[in-house]
VEXDREN-2710 file (C-alpha; in Angstrom, 1 decimal):
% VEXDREN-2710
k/r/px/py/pz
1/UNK/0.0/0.0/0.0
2/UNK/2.6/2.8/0.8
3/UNK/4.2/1.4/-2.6
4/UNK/1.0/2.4/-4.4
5/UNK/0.4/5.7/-2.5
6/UNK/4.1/6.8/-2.7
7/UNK/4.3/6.0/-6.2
8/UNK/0.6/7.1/-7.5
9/UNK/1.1/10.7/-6.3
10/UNK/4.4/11.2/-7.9
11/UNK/3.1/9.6/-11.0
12/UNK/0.2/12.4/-10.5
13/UNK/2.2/15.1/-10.2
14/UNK/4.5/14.5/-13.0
15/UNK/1.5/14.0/-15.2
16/UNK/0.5/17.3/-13.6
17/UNK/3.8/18.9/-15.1
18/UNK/3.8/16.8/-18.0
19/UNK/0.1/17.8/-19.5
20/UNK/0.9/21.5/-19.4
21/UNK/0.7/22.8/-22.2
22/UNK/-2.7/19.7/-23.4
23/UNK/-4.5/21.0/-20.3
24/UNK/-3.7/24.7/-21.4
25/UNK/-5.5/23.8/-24.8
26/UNK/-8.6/22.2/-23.3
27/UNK/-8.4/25.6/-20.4
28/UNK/-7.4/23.1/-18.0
29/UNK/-4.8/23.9/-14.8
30/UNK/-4.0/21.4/-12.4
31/UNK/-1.4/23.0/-10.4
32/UNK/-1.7/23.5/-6.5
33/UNK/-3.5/27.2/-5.4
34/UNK/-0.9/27.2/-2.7
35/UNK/1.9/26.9/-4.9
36/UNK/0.5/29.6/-7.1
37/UNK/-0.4/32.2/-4.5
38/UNK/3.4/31.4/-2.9
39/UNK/5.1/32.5/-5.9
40/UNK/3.1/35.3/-6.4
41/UNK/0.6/34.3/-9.1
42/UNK/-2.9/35.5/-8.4
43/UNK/-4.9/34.5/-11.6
44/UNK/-6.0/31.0/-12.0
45/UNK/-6.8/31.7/-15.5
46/UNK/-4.3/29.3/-17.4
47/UNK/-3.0/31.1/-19.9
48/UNK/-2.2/34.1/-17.4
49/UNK/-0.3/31.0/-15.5
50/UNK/1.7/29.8/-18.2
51/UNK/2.8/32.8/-19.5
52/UNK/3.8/34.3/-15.8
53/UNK/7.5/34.5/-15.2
54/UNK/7.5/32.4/-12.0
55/UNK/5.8/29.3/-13.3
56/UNK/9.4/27.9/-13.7
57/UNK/9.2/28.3/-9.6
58/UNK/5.6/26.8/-9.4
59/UNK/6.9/23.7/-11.6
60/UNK/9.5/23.3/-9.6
61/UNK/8.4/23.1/-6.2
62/UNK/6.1/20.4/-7.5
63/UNK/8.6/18.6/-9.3
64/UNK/10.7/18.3/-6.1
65/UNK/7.5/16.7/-4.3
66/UNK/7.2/14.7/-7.0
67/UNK/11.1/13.9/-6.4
68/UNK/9.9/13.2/-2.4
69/UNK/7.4/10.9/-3.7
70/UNK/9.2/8.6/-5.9
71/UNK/12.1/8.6/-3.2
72/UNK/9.2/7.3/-0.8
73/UNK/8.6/4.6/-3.1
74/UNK/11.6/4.2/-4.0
75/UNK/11.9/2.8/0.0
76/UNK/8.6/1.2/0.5
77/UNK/9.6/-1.1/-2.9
78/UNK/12.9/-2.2/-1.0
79/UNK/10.7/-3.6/1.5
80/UNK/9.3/-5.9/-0.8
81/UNK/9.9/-8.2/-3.2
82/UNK/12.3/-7.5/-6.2
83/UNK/10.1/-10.0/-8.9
84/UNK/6.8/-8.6/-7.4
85/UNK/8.3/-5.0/-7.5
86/UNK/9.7/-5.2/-10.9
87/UNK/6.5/-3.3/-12.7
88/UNK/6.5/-0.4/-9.9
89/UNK/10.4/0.1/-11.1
90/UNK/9.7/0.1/-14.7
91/UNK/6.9/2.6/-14.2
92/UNK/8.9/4.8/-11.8
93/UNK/12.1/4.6/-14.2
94/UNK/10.1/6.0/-16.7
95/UNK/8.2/8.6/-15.0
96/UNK/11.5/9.9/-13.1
97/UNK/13.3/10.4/-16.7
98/UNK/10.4/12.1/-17.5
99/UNK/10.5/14.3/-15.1
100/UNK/14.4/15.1/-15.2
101/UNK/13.7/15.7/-19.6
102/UNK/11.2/18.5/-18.0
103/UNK/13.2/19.6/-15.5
104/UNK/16.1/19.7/-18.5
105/UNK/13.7/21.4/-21.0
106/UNK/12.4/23.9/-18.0
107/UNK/9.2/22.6/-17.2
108/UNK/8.2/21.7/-20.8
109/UNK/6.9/25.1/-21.0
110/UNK/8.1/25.1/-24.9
111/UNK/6.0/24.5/-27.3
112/UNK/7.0/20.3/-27.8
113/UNK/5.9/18.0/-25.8
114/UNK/9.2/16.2/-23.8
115/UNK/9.5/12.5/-24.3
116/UNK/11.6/10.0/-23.1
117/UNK/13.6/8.5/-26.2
118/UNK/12.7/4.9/-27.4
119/UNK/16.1/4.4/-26.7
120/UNK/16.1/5.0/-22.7
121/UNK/13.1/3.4/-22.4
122/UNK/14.0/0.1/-24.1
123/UNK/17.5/0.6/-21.3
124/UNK/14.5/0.6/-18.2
125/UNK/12.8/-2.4/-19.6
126/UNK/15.8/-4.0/-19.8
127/UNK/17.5/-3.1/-15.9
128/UNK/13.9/-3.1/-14.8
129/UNK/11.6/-4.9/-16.2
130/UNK/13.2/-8.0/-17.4
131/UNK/16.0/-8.4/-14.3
END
């Protein structure tokens, strides 16, 4: 269970991150009202919050919870089995280089959407999902 809680909420809010720009397009904004009022952003009007200069902050305080959660995973997995464990690790392999390609592309507040290469992903399956 704390696997599934640990790792569900950083999953969340690196899909959070991720969506950005998609949720901006539907007039869509998932990010926390706390984290929004702290760095000085008063309208919840998503494009007003994307185009604000300290969304770069706003994206990354969440990314570092999202960091927190993942780490708490991270711990709750090495509780537990390694073969039962081995899906959690591909999914939180894949999600953290996601979130380090957004942290790398700041925030993904470009216009392209960040992926993980084909390439990194066929290396998780192979340390994590098939090991």
């Amino acid at each position: 269970h704390r696997v599934a809680d640990a790792l569900g909420r950083a999953l969340q809010l690196t899909n959070i991150l991720r969506d950005l720009r998609e949720d901006l397009g539907l007039k869509r904004l998932y990010l926390p009202d706390e984290l929004l009022t702290a760095h000085g952003i008063a309208s919840r009007e998503p494009e007003t919050v994307l185009a604000n200069p300290a969304l770069d902050k706003v994206c990354a305080e969440l990314g570092a919870r999202a960091r927190k959660h993942f780490d708490a995973a991270d711990a709750a997995m090495d509780e537990c089995s390694r073969r039962a464990m081995r899906p959690a690790r591909l999914m939180e392999a894949m999600y953290r280089g996601l979130l380090d390609r957004m942290e790398q592309q700041n925030w993904m507040l470009a216009d392209a959407q960040v992926r993980v290469p084909s390439s990194i992903k066929l290396w998780y399956v192979l340390r994590h999902g098939l090991v």
